[in-house]
Chimera marker file (.cmm) of the C-alpha trace (Angstrom):
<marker_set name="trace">
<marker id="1" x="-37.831" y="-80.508" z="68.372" r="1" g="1" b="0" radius="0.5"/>
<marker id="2" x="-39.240" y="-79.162" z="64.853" r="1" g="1" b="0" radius="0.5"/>
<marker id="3" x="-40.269" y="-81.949" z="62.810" r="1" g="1" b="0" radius="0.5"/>
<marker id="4" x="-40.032" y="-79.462" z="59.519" r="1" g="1" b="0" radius="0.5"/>
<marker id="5" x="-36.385" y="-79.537" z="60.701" r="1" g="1" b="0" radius="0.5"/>
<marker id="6" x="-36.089" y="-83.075" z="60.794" r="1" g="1" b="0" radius="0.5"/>
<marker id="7" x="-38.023" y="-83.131" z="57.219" r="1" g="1" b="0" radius="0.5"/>
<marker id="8" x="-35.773" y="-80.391" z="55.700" r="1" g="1" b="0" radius="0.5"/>
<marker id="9" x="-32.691" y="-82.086" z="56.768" r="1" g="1" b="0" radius="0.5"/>
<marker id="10" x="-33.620" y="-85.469" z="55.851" r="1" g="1" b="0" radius="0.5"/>
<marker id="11" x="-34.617" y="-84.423" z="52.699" r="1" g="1" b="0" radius="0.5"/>
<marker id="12" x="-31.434" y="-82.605" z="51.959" r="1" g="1" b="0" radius="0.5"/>
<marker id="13" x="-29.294" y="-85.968" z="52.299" r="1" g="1" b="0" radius="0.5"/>
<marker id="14" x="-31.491" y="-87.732" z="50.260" r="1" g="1" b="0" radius="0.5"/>
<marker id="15" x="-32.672" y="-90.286" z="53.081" r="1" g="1" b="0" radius="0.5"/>
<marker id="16" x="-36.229" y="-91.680" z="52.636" r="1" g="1" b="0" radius="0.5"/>
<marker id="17" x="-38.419" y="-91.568" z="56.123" r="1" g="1" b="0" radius="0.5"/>
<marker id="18" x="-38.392" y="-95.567" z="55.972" r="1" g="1" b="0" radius="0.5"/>
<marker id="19" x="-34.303" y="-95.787" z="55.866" r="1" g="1" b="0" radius="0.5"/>
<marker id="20" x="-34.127" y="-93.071" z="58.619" r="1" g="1" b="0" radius="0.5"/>
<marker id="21" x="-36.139" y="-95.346" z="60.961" r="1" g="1" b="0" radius="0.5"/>
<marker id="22" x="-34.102" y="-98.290" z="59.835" r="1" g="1" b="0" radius="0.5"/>
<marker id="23" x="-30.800" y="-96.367" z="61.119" r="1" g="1" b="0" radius="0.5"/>
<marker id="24" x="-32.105" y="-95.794" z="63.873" r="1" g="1" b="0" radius="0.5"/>
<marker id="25" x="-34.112" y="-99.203" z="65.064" r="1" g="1" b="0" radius="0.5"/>
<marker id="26" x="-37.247" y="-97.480" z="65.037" r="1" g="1" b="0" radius="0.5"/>
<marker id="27" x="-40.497" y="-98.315" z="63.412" r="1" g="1" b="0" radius="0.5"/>
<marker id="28" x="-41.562" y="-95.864" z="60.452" r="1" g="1" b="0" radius="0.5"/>
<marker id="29" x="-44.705" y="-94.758" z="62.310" r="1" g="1" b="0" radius="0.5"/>
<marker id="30" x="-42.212" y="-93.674" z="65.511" r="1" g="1" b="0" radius="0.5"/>
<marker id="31" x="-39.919" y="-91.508" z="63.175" r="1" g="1" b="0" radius="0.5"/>
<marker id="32" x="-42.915" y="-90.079" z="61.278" r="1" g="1" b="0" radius="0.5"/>
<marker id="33" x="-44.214" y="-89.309" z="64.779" r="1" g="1" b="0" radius="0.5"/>
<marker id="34" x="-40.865" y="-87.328" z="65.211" r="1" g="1" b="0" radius="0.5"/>
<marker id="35" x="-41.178" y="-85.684" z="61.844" r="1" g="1" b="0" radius="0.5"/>
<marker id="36" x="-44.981" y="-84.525" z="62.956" r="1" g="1" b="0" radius="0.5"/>
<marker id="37" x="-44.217" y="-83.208" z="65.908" r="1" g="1" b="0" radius="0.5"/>
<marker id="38" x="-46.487" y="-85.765" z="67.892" r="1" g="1" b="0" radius="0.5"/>
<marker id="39" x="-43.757" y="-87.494" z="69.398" r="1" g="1" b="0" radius="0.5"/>
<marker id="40" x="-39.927" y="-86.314" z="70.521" r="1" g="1" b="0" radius="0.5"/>
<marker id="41" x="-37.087" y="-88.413" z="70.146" r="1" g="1" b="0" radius="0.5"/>
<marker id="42" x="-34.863" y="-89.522" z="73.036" r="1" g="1" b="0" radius="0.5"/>
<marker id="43" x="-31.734" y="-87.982" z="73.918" r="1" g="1" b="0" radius="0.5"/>
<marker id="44" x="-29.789" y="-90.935" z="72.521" r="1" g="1" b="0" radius="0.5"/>
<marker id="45" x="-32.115" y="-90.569" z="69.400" r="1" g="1" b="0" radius="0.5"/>
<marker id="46" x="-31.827" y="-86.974" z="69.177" r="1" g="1" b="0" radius="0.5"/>
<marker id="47" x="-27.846" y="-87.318" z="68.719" r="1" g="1" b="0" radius="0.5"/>
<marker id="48" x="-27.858" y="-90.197" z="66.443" r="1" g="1" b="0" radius="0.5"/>
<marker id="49" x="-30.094" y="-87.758" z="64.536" r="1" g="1" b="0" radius="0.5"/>
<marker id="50" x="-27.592" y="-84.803" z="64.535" r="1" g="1" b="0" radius="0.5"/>
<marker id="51" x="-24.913" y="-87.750" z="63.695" r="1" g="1" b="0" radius="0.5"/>
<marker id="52" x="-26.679" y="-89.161" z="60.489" r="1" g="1" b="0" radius="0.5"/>
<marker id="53" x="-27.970" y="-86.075" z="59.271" r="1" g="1" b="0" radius="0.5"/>
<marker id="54" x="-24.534" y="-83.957" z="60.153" r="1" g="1" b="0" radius="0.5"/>
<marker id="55" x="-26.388" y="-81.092" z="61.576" r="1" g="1" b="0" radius="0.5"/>
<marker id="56" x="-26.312" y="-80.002" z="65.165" r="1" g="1" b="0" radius="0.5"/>
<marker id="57" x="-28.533" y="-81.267" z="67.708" r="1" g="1" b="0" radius="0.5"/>
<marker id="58" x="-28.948" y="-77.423" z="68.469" r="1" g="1" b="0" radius="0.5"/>
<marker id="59" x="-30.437" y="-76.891" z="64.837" r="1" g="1" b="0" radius="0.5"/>
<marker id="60" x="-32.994" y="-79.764" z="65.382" r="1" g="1" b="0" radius="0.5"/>
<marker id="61" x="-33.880" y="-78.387" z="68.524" r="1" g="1" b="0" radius="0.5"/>
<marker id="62" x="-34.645" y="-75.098" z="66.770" r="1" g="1" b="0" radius="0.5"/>
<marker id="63" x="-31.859" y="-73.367" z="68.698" r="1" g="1" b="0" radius="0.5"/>
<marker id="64" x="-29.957" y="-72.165" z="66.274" r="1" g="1" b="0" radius="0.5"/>
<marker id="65" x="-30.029" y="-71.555" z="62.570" r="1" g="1" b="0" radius="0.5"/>
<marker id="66" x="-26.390" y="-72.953" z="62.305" r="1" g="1" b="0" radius="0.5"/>
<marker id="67" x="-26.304" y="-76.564" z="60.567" r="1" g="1" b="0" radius="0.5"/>
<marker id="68" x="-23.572" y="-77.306" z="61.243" r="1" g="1" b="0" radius="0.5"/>
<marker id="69" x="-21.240" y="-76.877" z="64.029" r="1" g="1" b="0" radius="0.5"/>
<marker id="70" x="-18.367" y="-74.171" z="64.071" r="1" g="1" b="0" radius="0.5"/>
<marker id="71" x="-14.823" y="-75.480" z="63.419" r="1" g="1" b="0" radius="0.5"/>
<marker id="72" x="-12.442" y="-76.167" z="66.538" r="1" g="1" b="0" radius="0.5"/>
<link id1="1" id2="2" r="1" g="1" b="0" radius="0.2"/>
<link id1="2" id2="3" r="1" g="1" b="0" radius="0.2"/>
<link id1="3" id2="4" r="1" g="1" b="0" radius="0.2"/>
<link id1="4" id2="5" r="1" g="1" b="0" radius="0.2"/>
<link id1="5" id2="6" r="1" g="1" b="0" radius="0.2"/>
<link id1="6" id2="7" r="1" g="1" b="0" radius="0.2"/>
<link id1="7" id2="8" r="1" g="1" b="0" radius="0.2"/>
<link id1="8" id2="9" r="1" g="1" b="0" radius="0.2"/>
<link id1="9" id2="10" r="1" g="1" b="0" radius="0.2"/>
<link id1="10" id2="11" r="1" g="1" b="0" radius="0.2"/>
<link id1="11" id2="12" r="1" g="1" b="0" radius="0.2"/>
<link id1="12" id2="13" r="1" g="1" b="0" radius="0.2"/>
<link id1="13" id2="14" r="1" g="1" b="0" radius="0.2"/>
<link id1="14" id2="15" r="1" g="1" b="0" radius="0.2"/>
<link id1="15" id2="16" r="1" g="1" b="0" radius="0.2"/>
<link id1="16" id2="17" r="1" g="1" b="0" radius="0.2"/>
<link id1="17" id2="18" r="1" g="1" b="0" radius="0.2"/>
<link id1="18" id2="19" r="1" g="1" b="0" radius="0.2"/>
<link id1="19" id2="20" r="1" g="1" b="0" radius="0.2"/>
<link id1="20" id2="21" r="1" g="1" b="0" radius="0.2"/>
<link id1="21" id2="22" r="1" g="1" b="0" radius="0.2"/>
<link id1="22" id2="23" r="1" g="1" b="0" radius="0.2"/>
<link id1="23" id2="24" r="1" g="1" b="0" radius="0.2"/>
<link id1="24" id2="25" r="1" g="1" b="0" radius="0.2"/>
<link id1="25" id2="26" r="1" g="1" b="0" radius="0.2"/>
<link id1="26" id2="27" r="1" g="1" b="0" radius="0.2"/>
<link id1="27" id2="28" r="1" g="1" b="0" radius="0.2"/>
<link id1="28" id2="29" r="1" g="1" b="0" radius="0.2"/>
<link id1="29" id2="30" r="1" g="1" b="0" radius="0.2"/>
<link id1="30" id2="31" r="1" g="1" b="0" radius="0.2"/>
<link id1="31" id2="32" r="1" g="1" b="0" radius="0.2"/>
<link id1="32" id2="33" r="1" g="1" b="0" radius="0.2"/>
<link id1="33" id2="34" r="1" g="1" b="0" radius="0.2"/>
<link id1="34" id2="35" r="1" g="1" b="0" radius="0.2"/>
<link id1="35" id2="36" r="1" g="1" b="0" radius="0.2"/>
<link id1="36" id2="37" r="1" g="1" b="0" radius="0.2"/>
<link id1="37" id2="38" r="1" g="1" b="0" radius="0.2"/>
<link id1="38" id2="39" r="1" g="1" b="0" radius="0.2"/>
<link id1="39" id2="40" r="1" g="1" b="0" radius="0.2"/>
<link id1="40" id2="41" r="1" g="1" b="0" radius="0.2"/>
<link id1="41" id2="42" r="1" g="1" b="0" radius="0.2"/>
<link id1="42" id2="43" r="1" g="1" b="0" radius="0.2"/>
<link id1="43" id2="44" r="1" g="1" b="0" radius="0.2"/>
<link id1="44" id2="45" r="1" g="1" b="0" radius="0.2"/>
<link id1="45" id2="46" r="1" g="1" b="0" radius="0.2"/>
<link id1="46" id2="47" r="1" g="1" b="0" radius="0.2"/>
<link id1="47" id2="48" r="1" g="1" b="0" radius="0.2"/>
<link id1="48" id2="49" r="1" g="1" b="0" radius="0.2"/>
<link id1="49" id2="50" r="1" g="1" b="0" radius="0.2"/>
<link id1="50" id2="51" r="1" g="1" b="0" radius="0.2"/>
<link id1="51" id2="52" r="1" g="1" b="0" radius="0.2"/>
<link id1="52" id2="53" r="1" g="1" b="0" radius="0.2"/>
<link id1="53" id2="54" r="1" g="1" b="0" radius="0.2"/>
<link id1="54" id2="55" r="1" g="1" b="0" radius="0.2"/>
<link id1="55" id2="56" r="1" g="1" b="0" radius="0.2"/>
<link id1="56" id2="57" r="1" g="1" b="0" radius="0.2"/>
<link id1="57" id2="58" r="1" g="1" b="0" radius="0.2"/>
<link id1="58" id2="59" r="1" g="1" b="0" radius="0.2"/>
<link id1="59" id2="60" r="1" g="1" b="0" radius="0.2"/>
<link id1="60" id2="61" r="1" g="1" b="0" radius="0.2"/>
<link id1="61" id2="62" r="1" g="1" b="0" radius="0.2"/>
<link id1="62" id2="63" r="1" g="1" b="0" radius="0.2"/>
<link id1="63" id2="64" r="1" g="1" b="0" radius="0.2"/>
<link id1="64" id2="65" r="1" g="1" b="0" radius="0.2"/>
<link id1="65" id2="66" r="1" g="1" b="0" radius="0.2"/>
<link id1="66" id2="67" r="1" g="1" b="0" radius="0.2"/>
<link id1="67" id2="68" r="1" g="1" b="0" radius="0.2"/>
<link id1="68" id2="69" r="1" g="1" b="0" radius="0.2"/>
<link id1="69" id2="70" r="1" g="1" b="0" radius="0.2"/>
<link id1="70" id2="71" r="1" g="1" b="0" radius="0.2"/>
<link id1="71" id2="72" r="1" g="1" b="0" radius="0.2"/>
</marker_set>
């Protein structure tokens, strides 16, 4: 995963790096691990992620430039 990603996209929702890690149970130095790069994020955490941000876990993966997922 690409922590600028994860920065970009938190950013864009407004979300300060202390409420992410409060969604997701973590301490603030874990998610600002994930956000450096020094650290990856569980699965689990990696799709609760996608889910708060509403991007694809494929985009924070660096997988694909698509945000957001195509329509069904």
């Amino acid at each position: 995963m690409r922590g600028k990603r994860l920065n970009l996209a938190r950013k864009q929702k407004g979300y300060t790096a202390q409420q992410m890690a409060d969604m997701l149970h973590v301490t603030i130095r874990t998610y600002r691990n994930y956000e450096s790069g020094t650290t990856c994020p569980s699965l689990g955490t990696l799709v609760q992620l996608a889910d708060i941000l509403d991007v694809t876990t494929d985009y924070l993966l660096c997988r694909d430039t698509n945000r957001s997922a195509p329509a069904r």
